[in-house]
N, CA, C and O atoms as a GROMACS GRO file, in nm:
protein
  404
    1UNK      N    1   0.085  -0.117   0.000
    1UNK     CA    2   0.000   0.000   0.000
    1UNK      C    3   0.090   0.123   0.000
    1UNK      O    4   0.196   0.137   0.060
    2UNK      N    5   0.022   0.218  -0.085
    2UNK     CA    6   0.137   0.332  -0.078
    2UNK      C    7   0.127   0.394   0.022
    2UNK      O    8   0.050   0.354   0.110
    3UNK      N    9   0.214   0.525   0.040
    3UNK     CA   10   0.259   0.560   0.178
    3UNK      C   11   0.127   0.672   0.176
    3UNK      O   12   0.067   0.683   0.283
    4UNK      N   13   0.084   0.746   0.074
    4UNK     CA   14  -0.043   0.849   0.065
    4UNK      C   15  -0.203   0.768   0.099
    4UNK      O   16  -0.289   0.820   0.170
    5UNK      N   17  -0.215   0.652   0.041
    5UNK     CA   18  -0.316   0.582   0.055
    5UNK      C   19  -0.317   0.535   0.263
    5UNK      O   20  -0.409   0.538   0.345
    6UNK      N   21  -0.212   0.507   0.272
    6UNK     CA   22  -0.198   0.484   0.429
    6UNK      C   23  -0.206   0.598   0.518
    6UNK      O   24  -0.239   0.600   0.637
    7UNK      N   25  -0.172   0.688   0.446
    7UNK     CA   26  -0.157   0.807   0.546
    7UNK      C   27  -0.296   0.845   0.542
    7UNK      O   28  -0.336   0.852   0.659
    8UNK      N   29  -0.406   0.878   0.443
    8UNK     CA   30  -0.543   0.883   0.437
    8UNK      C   31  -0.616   0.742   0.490
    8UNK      O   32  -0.736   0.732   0.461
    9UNK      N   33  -0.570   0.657   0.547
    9UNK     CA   34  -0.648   0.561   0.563
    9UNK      C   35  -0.658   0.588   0.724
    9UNK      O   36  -0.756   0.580   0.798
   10UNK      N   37  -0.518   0.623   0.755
   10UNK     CA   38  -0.522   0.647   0.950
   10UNK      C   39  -0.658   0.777   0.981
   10UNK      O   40  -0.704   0.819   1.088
   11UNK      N   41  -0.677   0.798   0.900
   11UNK     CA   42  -0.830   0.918   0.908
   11UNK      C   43  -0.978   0.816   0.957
   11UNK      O   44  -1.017   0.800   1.072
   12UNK      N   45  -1.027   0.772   0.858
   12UNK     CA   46  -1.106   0.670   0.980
   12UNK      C   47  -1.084   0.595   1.053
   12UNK      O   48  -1.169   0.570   1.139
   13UNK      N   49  -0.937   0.513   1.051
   13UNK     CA   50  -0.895   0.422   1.151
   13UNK      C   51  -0.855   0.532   1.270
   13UNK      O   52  -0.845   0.481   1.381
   14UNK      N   53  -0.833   0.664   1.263
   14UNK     CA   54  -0.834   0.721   1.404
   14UNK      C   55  -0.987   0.744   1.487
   14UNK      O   56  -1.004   0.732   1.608
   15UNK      N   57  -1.067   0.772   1.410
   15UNK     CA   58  -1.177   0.776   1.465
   15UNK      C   59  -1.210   0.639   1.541
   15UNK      O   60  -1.212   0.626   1.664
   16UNK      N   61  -1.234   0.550   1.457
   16UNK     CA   62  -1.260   0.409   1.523
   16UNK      C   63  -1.169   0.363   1.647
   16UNK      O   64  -1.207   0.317   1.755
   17UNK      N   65  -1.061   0.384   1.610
   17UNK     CA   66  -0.938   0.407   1.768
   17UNK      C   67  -1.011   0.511   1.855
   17UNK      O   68  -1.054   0.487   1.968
   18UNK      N   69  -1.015   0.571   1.823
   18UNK     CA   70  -1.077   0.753   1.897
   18UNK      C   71  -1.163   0.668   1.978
   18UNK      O   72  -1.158   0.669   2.101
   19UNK      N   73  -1.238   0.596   1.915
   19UNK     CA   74  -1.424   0.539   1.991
   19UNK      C   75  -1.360   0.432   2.103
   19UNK      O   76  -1.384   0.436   2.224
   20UNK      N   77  -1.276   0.340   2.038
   20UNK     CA   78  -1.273   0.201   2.116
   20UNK      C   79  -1.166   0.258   2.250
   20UNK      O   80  -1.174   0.198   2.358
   21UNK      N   81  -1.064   0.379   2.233
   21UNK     CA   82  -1.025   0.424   2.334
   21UNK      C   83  -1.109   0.476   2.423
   21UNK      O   84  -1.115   0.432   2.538
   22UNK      N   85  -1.180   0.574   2.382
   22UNK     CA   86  -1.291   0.657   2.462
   22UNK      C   87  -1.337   0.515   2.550
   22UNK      O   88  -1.279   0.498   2.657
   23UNK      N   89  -1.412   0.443   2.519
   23UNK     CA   90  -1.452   0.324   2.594
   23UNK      C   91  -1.364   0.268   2.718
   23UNK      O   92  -1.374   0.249   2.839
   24UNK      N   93  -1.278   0.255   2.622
   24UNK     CA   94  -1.197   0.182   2.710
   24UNK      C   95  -1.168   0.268   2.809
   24UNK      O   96  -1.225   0.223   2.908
   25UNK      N   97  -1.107   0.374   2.840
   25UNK     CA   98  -1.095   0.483   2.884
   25UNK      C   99  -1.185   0.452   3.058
   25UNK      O  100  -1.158   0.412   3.171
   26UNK      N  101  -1.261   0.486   3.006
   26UNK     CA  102  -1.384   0.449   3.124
   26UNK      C  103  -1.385   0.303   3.189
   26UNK      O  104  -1.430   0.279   3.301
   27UNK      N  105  -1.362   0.263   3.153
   27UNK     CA  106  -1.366   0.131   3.175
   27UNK      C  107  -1.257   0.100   3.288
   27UNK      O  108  -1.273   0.056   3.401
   28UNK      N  109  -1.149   0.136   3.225
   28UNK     CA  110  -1.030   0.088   3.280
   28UNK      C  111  -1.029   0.232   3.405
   28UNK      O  112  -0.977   0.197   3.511
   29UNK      N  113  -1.062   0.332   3.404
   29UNK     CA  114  -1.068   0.410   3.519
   29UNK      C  115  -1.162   0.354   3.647
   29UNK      O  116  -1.143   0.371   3.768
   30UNK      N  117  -1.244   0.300   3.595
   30UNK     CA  118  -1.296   0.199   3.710
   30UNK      C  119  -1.253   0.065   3.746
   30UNK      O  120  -1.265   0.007   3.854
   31UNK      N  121  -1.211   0.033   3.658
   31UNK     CA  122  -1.097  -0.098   3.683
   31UNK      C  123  -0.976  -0.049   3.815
   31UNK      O  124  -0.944  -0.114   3.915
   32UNK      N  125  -0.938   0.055   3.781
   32UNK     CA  126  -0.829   0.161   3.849
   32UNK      C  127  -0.861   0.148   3.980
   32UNK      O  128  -0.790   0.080   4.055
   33UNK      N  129  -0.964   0.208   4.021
   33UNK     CA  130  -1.074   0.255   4.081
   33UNK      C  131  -1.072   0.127   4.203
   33UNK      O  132  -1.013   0.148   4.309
   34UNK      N  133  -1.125   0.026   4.184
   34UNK     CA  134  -1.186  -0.108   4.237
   34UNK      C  135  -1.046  -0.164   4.273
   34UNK      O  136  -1.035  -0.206   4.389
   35UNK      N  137  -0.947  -0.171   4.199
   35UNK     CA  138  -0.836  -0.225   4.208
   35UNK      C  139  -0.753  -0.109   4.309
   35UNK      O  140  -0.651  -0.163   4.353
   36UNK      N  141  -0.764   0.006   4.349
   36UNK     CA  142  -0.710   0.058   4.441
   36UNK      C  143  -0.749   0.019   4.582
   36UNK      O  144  -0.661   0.015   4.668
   37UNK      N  145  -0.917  -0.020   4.623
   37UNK     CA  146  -0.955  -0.017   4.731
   37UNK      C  147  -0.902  -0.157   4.712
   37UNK      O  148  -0.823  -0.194   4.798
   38UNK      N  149  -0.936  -0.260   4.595
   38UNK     CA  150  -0.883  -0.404   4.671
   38UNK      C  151  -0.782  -0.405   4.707
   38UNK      O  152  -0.775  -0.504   4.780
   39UNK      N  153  -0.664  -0.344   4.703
   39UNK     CA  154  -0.526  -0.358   4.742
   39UNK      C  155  -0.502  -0.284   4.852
   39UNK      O  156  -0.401  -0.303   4.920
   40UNK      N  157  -0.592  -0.194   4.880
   40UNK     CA  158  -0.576  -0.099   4.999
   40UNK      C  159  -0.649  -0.239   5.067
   40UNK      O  160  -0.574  -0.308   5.137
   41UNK      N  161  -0.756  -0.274   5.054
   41UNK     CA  162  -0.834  -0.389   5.186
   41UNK      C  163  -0.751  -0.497   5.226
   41UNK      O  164  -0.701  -0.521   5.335
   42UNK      N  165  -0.745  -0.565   5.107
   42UNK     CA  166  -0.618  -0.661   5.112
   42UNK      C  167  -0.521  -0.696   5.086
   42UNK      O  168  -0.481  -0.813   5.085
   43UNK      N  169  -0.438  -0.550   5.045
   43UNK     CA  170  -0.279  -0.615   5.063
   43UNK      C  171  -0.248  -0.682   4.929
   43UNK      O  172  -0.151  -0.754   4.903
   44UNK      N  173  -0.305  -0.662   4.883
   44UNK     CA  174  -0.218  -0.733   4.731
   44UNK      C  175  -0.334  -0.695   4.628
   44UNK      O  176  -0.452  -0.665   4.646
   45UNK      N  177  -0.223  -0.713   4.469
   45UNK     CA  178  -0.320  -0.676   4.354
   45UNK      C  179  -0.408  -0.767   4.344
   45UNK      O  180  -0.412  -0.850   4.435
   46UNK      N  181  -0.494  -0.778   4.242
   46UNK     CA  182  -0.610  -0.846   4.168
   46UNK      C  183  -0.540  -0.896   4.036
   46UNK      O  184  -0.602  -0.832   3.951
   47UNK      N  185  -0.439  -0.979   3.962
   47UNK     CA  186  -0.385  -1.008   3.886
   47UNK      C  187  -0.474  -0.991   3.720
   47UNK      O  188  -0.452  -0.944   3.608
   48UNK      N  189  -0.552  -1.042   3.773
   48UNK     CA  190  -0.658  -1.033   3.649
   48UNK      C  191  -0.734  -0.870   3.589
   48UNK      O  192  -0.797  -0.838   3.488
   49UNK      N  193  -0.691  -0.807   3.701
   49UNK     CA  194  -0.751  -0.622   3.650
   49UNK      C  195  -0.607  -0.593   3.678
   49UNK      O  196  -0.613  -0.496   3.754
   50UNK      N  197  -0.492  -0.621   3.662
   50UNK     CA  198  -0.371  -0.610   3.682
   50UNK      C  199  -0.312  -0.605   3.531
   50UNK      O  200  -0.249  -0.512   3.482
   51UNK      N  201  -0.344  -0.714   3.475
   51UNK     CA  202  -0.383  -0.764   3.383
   51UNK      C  203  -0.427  -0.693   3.259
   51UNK      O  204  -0.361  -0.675   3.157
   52UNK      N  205  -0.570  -0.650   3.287
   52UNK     CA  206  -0.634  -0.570   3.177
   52UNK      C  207  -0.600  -0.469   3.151
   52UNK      O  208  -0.616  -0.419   3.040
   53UNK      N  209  -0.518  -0.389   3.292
   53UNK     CA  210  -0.507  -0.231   3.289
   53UNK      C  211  -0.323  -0.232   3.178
   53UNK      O  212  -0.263  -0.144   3.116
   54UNK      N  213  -0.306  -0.320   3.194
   54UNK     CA  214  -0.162  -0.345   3.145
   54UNK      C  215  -0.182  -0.372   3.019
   54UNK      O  216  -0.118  -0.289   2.954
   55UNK      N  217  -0.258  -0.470   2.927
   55UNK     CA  218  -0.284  -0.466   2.784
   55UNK      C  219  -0.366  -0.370   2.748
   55UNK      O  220  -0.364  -0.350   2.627
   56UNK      N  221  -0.449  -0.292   2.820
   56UNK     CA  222  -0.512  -0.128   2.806
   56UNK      C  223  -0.393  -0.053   2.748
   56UNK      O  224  -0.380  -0.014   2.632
   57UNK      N  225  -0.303  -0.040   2.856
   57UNK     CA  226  -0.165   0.072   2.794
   57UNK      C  227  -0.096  -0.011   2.721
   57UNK      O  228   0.000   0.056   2.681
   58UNK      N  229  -0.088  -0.121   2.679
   58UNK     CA  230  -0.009  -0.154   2.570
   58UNK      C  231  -0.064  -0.115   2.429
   58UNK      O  232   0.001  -0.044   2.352
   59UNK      N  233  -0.218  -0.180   2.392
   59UNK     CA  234  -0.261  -0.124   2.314
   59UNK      C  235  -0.332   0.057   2.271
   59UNK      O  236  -0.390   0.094   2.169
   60UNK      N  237  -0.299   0.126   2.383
   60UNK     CA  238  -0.272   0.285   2.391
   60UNK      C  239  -0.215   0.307   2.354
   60UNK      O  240  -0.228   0.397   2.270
   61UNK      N  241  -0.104   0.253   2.376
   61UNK     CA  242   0.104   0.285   2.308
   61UNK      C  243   0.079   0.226   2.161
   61UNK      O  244   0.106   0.300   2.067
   62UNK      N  245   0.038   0.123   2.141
   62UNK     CA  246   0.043   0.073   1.957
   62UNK      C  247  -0.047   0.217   1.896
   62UNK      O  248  -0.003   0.283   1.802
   63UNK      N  249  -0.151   0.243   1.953
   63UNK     CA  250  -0.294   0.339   1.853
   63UNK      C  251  -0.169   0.433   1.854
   63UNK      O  252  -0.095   0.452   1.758
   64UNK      N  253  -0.158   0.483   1.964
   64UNK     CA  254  -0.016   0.635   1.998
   64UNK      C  255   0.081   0.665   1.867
   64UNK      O  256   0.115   0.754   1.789
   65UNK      N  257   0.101   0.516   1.900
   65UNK     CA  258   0.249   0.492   1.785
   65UNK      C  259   0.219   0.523   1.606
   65UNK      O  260   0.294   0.580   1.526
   66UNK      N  261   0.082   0.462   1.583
   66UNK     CA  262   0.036   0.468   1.464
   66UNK      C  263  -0.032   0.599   1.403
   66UNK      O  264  -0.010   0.677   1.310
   67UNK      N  265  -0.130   0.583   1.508
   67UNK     CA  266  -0.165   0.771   1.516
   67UNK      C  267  -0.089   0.896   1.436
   67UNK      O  268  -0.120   0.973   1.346
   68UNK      N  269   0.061   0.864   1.541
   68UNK     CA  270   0.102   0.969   1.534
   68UNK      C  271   0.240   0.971   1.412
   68UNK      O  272   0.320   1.062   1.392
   69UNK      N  273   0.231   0.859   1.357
   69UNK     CA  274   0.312   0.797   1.201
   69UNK      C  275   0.430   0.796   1.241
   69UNK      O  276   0.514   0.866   1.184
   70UNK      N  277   0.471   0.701   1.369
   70UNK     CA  278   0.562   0.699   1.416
   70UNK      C  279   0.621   0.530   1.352
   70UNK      O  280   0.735   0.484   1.349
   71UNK      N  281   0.464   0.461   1.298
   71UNK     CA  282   0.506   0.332   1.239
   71UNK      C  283   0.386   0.297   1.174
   71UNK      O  284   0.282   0.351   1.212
   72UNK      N  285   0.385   0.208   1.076
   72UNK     CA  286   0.259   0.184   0.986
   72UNK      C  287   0.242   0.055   1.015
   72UNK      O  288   0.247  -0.020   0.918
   73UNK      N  289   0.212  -0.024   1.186
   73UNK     CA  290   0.201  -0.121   1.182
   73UNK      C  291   0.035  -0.108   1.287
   73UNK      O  292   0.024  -0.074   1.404
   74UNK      N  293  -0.060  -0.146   1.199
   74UNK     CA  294  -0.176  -0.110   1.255
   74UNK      C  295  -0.203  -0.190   1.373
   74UNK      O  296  -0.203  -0.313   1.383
   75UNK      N  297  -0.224  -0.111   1.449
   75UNK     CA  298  -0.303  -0.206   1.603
   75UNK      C  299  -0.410  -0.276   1.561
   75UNK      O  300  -0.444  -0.262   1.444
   76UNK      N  301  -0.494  -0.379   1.662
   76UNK     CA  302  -0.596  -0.456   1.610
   76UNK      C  303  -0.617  -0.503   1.455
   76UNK      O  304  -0.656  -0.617   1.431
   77UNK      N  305  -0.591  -0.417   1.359
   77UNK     CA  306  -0.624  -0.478   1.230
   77UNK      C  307  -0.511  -0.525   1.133
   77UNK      O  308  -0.515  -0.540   1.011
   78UNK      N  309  -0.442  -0.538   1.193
   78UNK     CA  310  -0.302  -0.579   1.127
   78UNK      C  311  -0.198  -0.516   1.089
   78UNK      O  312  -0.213  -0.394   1.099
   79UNK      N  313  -0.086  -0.552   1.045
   79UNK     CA  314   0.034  -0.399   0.959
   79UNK      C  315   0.053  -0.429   0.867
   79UNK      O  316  -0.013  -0.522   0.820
   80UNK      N  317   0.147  -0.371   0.796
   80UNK     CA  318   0.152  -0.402   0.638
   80UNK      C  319   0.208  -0.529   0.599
   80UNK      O  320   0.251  -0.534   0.484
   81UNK      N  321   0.216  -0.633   0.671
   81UNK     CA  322   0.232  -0.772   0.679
   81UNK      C  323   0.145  -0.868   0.666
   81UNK      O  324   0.162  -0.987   0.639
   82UNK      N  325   0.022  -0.790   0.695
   82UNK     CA  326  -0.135  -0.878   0.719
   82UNK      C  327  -0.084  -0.943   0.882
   82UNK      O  328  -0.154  -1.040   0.911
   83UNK      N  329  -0.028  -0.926   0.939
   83UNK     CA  330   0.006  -0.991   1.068
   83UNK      C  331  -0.080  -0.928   1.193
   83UNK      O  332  -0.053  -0.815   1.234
   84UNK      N  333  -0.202  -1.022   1.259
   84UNK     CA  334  -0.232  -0.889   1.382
   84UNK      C  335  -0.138  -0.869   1.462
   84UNK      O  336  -0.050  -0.955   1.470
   85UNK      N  337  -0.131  -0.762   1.537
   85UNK     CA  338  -0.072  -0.712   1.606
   85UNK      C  339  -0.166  -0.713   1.797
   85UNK      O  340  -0.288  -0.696   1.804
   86UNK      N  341  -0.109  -0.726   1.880
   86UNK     CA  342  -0.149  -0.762   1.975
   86UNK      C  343  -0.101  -0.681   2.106
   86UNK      O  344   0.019  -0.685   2.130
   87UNK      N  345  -0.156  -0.634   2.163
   87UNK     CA  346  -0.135  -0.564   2.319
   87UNK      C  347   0.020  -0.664   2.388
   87UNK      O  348   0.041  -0.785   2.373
   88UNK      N  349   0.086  -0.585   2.445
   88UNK     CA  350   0.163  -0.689   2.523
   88UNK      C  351   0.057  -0.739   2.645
   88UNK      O  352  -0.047  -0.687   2.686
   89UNK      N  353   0.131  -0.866   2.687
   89UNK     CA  354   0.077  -0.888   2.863
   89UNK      C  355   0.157  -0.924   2.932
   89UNK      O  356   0.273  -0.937   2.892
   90UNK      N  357   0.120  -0.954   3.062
   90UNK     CA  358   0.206  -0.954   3.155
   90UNK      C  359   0.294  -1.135   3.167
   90UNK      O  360   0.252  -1.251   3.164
   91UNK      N  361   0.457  -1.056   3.183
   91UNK     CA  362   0.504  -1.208   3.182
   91UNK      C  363   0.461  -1.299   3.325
   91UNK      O  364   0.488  -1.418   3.339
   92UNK      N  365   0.394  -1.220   3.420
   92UNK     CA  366   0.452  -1.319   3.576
   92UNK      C  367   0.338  -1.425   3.534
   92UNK      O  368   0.271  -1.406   3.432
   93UNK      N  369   0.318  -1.533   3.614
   93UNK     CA  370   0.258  -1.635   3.608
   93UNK      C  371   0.126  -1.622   3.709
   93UNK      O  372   0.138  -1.588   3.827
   94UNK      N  373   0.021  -1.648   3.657
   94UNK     CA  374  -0.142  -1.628   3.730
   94UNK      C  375  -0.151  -1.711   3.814
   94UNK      O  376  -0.104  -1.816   3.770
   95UNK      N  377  -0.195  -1.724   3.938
   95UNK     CA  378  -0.207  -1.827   4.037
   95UNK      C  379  -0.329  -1.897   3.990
   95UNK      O  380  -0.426  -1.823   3.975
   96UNK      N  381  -0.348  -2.031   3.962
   96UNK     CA  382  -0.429  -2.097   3.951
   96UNK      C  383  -0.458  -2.120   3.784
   96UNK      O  384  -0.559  -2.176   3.742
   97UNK      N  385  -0.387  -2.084   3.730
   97UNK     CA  386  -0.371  -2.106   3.588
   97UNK      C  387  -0.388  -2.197   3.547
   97UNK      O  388  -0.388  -2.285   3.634
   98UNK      N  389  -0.409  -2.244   3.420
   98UNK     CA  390  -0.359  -2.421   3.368
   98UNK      C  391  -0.182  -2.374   3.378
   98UNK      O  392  -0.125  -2.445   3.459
   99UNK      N  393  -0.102  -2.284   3.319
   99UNK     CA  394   0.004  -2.257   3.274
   99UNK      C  395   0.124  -2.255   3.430
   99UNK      O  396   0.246  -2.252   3.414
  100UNK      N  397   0.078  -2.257   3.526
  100UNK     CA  398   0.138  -2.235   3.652
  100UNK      C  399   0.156  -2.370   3.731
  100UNK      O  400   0.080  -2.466   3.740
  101UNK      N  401   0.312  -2.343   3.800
  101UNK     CA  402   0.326  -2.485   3.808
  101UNK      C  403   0.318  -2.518   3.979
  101UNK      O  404   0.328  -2.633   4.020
   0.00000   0.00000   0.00000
């Protein structure tokens, strides 16, 4: 794809980012939110909203990155590879996992 056709294409793909951030946005401020008092009550995180809030800012940093034509490798819908592209997550290991030993 040429570099003009891509550069006009990040025009509705920002909006649609624009929306699914806005959402998320909220979301994860109450995630924030819930996950402060649980750790204030008991002393430790919630791994699983630990979790979400962490592939939240990963995929913030990919829209960021693309957004701002810092790289033409599209978040959620793929890059110029056809490859999706994916939020990081967290390496530690979940208690009670299948994956945990």
């Amino acid at each position: 794809m040429g570099e003009r056709v891509e550069a006009l294409l990040r025009i509705p793909l920002a909006i649609v980012y624009g929306v699914i951030l806005y959402v998320l946005d909220l979301v994860v401020g109450v995630v924030v939110l819930i996950q402060f008092f649980y750790t204030l009550i008991l002393g430790r995180r919630h791994k699983g909203m630990a979790r979400f809030a962490n592939n939240y800012a990963s995929l913030r940093y990919h829209i960021l990155r693309y957004s701002s034509f810092a790289t033409n490798e599209r978040p959620l819908f793929g890059g110029p590879d056809g490859k999706k592209r994916c939020p990081a997550t967290l390496t530690e290991r979940i208690e009670g996992s299948p994956t945990s030993s």
